[in-house]
C-alpha positions as CSV (number, residue, x, y, z in Angstrom):
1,X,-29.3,-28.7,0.5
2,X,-28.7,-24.4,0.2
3,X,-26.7,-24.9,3.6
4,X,-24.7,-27.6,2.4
5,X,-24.2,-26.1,-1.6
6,X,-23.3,-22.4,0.4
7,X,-20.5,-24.3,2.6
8,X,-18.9,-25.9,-0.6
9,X,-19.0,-22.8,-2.3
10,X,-17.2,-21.2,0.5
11,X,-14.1,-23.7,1.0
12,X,-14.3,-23.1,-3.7
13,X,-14.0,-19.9,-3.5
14,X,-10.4,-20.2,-1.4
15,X,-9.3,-22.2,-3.7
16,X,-8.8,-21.9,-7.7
17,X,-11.4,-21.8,-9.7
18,X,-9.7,-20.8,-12.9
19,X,-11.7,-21.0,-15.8
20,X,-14.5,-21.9,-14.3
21,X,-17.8,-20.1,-16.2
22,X,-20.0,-19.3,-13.3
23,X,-23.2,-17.5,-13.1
24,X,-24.3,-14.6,-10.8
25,X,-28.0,-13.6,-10.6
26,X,-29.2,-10.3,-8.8
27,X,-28.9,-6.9,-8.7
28,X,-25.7,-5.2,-9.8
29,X,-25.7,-3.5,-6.1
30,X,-25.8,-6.7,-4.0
31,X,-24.0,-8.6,-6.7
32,X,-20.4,-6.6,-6.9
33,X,-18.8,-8.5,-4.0
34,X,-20.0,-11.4,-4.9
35,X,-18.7,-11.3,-8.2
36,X,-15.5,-9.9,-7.4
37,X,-14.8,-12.7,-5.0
38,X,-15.3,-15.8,-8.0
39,X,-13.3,-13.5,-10.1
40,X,-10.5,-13.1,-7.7
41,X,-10.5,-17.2,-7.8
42,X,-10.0,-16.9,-11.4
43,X,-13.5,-18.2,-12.6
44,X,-15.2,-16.6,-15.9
45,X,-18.3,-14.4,-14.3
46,X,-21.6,-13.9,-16.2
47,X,-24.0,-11.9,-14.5
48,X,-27.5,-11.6,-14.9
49,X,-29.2,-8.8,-13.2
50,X,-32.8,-10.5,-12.6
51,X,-34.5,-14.0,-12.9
52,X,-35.9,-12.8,-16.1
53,X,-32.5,-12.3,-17.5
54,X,-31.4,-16.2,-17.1
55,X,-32.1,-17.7,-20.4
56,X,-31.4,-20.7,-22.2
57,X,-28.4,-19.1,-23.9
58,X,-27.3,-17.7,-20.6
59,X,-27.4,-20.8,-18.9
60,X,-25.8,-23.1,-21.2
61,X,-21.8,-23.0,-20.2
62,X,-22.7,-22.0,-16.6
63,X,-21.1,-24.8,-14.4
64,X,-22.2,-23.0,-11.4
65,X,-25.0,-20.6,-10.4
66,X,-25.0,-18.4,-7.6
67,X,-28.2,-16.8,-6.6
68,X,-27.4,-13.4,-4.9
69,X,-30.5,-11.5,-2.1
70,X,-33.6,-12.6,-0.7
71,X,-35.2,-16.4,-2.4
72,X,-38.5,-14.6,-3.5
73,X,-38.3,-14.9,-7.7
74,X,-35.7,-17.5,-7.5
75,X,-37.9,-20.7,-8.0
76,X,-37.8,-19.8,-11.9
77,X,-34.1,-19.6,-12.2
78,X,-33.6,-23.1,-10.5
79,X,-36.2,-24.7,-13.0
80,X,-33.8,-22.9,-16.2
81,X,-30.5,-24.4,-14.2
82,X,-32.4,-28.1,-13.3
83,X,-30.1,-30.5,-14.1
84,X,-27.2,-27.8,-15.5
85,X,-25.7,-27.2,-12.9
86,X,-25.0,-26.5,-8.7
87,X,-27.0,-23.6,-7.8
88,X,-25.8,-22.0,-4.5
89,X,-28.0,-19.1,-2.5
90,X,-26.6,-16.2,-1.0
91,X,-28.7,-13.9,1.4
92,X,-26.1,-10.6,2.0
93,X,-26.0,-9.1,5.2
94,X,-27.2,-5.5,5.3
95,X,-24.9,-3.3,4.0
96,X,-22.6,-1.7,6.0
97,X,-19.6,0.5,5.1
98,X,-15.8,-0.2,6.1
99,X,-12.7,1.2,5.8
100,X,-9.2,0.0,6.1
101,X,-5.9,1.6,5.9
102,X,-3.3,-0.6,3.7
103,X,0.7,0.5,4.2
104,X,2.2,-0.3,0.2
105,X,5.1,-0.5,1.6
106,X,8.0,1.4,0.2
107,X,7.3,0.0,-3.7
108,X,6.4,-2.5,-5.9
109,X,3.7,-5.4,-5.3
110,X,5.9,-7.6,-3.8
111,X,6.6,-5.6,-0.5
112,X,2.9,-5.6,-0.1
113,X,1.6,-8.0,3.0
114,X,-0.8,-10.8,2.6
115,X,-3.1,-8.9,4.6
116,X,-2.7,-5.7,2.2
117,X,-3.5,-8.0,-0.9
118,X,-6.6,-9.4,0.8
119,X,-7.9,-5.9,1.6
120,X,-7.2,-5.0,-2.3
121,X,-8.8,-7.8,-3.7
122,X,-12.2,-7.2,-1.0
123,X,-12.3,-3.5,-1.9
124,X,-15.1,-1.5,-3.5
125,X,-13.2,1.6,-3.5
126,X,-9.2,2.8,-3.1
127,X,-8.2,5.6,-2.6
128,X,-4.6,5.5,-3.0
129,X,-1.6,7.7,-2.7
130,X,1.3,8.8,-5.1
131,X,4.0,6.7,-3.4
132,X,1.4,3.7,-3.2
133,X,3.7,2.2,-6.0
134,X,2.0,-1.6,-6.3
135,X,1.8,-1.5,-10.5
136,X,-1.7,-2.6,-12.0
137,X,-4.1,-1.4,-8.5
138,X,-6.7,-2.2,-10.8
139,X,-5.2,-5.6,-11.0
140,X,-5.6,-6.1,-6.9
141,X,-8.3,-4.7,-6.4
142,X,-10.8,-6.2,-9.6
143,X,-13.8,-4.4,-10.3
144,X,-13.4,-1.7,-7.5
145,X,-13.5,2.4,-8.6
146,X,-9.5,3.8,-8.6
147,X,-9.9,7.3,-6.8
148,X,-6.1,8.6,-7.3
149,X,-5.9,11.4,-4.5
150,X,-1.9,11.6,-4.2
151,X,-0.2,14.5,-3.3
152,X,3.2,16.0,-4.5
153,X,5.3,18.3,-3.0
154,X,3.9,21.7,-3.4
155,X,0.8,20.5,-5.1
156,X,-2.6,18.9,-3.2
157,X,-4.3,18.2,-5.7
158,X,-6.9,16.6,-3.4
159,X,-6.6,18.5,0.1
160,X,-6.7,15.7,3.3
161,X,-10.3,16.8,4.3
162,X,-11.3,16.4,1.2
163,X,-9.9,12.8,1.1
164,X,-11.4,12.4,4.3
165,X,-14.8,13.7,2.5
166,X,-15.1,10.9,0.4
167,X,-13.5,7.9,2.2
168,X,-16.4,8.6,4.7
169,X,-19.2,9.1,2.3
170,X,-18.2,6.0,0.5
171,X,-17.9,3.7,3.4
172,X,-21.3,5.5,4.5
173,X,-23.0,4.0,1.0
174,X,-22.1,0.4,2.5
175,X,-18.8,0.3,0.5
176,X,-15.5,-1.5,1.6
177,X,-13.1,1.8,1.2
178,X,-9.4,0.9,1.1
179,X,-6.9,3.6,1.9
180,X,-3.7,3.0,0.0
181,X,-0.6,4.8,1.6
182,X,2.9,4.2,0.4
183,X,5.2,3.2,3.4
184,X,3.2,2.5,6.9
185,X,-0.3,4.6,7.3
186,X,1.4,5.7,11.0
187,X,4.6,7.1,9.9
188,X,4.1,10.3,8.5
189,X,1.2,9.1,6.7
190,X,-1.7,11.1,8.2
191,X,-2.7,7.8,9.2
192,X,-4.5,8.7,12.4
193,X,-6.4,11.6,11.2
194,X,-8.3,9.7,9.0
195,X,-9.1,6.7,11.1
196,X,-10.1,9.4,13.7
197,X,-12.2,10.5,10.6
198,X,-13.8,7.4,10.4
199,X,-14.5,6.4,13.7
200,X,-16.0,10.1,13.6
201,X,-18.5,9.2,11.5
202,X,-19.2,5.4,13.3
203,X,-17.3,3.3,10.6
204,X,-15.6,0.3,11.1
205,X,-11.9,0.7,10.7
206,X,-8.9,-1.2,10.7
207,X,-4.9,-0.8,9.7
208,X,-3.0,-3.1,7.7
209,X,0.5,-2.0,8.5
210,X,3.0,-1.6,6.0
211,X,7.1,-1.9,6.0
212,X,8.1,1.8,6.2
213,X,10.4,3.3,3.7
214,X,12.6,4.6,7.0
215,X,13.9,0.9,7.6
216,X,13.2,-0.4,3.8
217,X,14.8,1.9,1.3
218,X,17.9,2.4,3.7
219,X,18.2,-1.5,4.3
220,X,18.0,-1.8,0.3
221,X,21.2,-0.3,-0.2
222,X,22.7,-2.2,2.3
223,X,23.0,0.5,5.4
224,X,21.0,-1.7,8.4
225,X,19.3,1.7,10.5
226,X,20.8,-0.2,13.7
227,X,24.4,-2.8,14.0
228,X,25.2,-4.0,17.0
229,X,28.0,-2.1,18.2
230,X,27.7,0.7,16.2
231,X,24.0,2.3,16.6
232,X,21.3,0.9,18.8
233,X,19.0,3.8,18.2
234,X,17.6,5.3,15.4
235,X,15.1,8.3,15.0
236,X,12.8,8.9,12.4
237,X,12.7,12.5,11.6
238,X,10.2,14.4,9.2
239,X,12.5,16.8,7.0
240,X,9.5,18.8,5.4
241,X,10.4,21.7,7.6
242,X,14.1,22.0,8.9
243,X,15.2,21.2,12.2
244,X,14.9,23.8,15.2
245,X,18.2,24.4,17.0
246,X,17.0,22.6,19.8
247,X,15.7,19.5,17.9
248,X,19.1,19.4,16.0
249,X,20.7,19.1,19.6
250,X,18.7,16.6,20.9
251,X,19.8,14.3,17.4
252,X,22.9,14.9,18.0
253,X,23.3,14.5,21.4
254,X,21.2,10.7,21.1
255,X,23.5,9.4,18.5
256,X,22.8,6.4,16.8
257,X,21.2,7.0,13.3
258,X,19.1,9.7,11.9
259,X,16.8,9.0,9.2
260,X,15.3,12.2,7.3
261,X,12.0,11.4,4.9
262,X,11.0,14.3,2.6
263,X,14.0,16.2,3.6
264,X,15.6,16.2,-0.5
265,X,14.6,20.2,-0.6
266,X,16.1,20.7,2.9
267,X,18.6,19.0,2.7
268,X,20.8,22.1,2.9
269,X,19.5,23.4,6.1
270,X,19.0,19.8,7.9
271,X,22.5,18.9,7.6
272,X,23.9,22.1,8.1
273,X,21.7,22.6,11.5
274,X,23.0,19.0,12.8
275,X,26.6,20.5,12.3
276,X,26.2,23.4,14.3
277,X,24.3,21.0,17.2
278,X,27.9,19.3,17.3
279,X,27.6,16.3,15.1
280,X,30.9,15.5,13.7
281,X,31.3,17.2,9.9
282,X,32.7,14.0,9.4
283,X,30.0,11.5,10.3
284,X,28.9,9.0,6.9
285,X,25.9,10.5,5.7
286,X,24.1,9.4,2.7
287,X,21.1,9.9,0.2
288,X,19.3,6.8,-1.3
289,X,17.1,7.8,-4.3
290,X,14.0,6.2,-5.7
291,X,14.1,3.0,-3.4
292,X,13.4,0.1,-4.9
293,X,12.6,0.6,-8.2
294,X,14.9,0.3,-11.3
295,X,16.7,3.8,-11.0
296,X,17.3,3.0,-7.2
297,X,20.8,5.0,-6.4
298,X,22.9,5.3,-3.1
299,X,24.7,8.9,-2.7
300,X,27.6,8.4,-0.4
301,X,29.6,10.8,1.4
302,X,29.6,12.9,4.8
303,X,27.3,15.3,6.7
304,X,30.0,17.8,5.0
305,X,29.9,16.6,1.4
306,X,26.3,14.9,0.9
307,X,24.8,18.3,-0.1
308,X,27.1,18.9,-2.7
309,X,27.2,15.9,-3.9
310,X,23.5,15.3,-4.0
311,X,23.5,18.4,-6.0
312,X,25.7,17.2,-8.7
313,X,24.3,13.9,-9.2
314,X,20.7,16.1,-9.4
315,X,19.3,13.3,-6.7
316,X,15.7,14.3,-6.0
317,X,12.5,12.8,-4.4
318,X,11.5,10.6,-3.4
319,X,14.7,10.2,-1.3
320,X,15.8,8.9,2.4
321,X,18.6,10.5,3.7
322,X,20.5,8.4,6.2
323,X,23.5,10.3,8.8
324,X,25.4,8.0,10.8
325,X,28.0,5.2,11.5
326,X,25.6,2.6,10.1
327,X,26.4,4.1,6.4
328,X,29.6,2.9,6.6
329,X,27.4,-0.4,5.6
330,X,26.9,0.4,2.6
331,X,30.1,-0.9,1.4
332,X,29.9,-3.8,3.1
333,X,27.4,-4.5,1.1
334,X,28.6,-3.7,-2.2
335,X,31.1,-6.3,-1.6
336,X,28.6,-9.2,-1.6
337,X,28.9,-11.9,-3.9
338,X,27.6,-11.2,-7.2
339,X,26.4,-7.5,-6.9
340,X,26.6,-5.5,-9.7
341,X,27.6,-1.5,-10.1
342,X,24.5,-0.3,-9.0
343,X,25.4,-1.0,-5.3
344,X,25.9,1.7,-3.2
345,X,29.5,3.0,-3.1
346,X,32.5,3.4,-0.9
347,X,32.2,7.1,1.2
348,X,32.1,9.7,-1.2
349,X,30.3,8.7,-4.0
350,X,27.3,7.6,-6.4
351,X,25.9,4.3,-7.6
C-alpha cells in the first residue's frame, strides 16, 4: 500500500497540485526538500515537526499527509489521519551534499533554461552573482537561504575563495548548493575553479550551461557575432586588462568579429591597441549597454569614433563591445517591421 501511495505521490508531485492543503510530518532537517517540492507544485504546506504535533485541528483540511524519516512513531499519526486522508511514507536517503553551477544567462527569467529553473526550484542554498539578473531568486528557488556574493568592478565584496569557502561547507552539511552566474559558468565566470573546488572536497557537481552574454546581448541588438559571407569567426576576448601588442595582432590578423566583455573602462586602450595591430580605423565597431533589460542601448560607430562616442552618451557597464563587419547588422535590424526607436542605429550613432 506505502509502495503504491509513494508512486502516486511521485507522478502528483510533477503535476499541479495547486491549492492543495497537504501535510508534512518530521523534522524540520529531513523535511525542507520535501516540503519545498509540494510547494513548488503549488499545494498549501503545513508542517508538523513530530507525531505529537498532528492534532485534530492540524489534521482537519489536510487532503494529503506525507510522513517524512524512518516509520518508528508513525503508527499514531496514521490513527489521527484514518479515514481523512492518503498518507504517503518517505524514508530520505542519507544526506549527501551537491553542487551545481546554473549559467542565468545574460538577464531576466526568461533566458533561463529548463534545466536552470529545475536546479532553482531543488536548491537549499544559492549563491548567486550580480549579473545573475532572474527577478524574484527567492521566487525560484522557494524556501532556500539567498547568499548574494556578487562582485563589482573594483569591489569584492566576497573574495572567490571565500565563495568557494562556503559553497563547500554548505554542500558538505548535505545541502543542494546552486551557484548562480550571470552569462555561462565557463566564460569568464570562474566556472572551473570552483567546480575544481568541489570536486576538491569529494562533492558531486554538475553545470547547467547558460546562453552567454558574448552571442546574447550582441544578437539583441540585431548584430549576429557570425554572417555568412561576412565573418565566420569570432573571438571572445576578456577586456579587464588591455590587449598586449601581440594579442592585438593576432585579432587583427584573424578577422572576423571581436567581442570585448568587461572592456567599458578600457575601452580607450583596447580599441586604440587594435588600431595600431592594423585593423582598419574604419571597421563598424559598436557598444551595446545593459543587454536586455528596459534601458538596453546600441552605441554605433567605428573603431575610430566608438570611444568618443561611448563617452558622450556616458555608456557604462555592464556593456559588450562588438568590432567588426557583422555591426553593420545592426541596421538591418532596425529596419524590421514594427521596431520601435530604441533599435540600434545606423553607423555612428545611439539608440
Amino acid at each position: 500500500m506505502d509502495h503504491e501511495l509513494r508512486r502516486e505521490a511521485a507522478v502528483l508531485i510533477e503535476t499541479d497540485l495547486t491549492g492543495l492543503p497537504v501535510l508534512v510530518v518530521g523534522p524540520p532537517g529531513l523535511t525542507a526538500s520535501v516540503v519545498r517540492r509540494h510547494e513548488r507544485a503549488g499545494a498549501v504546506v503545513t508542517v508538523a515537526p513530530s507525531p505529537g504535533d498532528v492534532t485534530d485541528e492540524v489534521c482537519a483540511d489536510a487532503r494529503l499527509a506525507v510522513l517524512v524519516g524512518p516509520g518508528a512513531g508513525w503508527a499514531s499519526v496514521r490513527d489521527a489521519l484514518a479515514g481523512r486522508c492518503p498518507v504517503v511514507v518517505e524514508v530520505p536517503d542519507a544526506p549527501r551534499g551537491r553542487v551545481v553551477l546554473v549559467g542565468a544567462g545574460p538577464g531576466g527569467p526568461e533566458l533561463l533554461t529548463l534545466a536552470g529553473i529545475r536546479a532553482l526550484a531543488e536548491a537549499d542554498v544559492v549563491l548567486t552573482d550580480r549579473l545573475a539578473e532572474v527577478g524574484d531568486v527567492a521566487r525560484l528557488a522557494p524556501g532556500a537561504e539567498v547568499v548574494d556574493v556578487g562582485k563589482r568592478p573594483g569591489h569584492h565584496a566576497v573574495p572567490q575563495d571565500e565563495i568557494e569557502r562556503i559553497m563547500v561547507a554548505r554542500a558538505r552539511a548535505g545541502l543542494t548548493v546552486v551557484r548562480l552566474k550571470g552569462g555561462d559558468p565557463y566564460v569568464f565566470g570562474r566556472g572551473g575553479e570552483e567546480v575544481a573546488a568541489a570536486v576538491e572536497a569529494g562533492l558531486p557537481v554538475t553545470v547547467v550551461p547558460g546562453v552567454s552574454s558574448a552571442v546574447g546581448v550582441p544578437g539583441s541588438a540585431g548584430i549576429p557575432v557570425t554572417h555568412r559571407g561576412v565573418s565566420h569567426v569570432f573571438t571572445v576576448v576578456s577586456g579587464h586588462v588591455p590587449l598586449e601588442p601581440e594579442q592585438a595582432r593576432s585579432l587583427a590578423g584573424l578577422g572576423g568579429t571581436v567581442v570585448l566583455l568587461m572592456g567599458m573602462h578600457n575601452i580607450v586602450p583596447l580599441t586604440t591597441a587594435l588600431a595600431r595591430a592594423g585593423l582598419a580605423a574604419d571597421t563598424p565597431a559598436a557598444v551595446v549597454e545593459r543587454g536586455f533589460t528596459p534601458d538596453q542601448r546600441s552605441i554605433v560607430g567605428t573603431l575610430a569614433t566608438l570611444p568618443d562616442l561611448a563617452a558622450r552618451a556616458r555608456a557604462t557597464s555592464p556593456s559588450v563591445i562588438v568590432v567588426g563587419e557583422v555591426v553593420r547588422q545592426s541596421a538591418v535590424w532596425a529596419r524590421r517591421v514594427g521596431a520601435g526607436s530604441a533599435d540600434a542605429p545606423a553607423m555612428d550613432g545611439v539608440a
